[in-house]
C-alpha angles and dihedrals in degrees: 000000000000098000084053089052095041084053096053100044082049100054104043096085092067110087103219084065116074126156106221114188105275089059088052096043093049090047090049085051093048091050093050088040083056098053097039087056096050094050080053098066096028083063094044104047101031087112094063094037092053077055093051090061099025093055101223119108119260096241091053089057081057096045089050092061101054092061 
């Protein structure tokens, strides 16, 4: 994502590269795609990540909840 970013600013000051507003449009979408995502899979394995740090494994987090 920052190369891609590094690429653009770069070469924008070349003027047979322009940035009309579908192109913009289509990068702010894949930027929002991108975070979205990430909250996604943050939500859905938080469980093994909170292992991760906490050091437990994350079926014995289940099996502690069913005593």
């Amino acid at each position: 994502m920052l190369v891609l970013a590094s690429h653009l600013i770069s070469g924008l000051a070349s003027p047979e590269l322009y940035l009309d507003p579908g192109s913009g449009s289509m990068l702010l979408q894949l930027l929002l795609a991108a975070i979205l995502g990430v909250g996604v899979v943050l939500r859905t394995q938080w469980a093994r990540i909170k292992s991760l740090f906490k050091g437990k494994d994350s079926s014995e987090d289940d099996t502690d909840d069913e005593e």
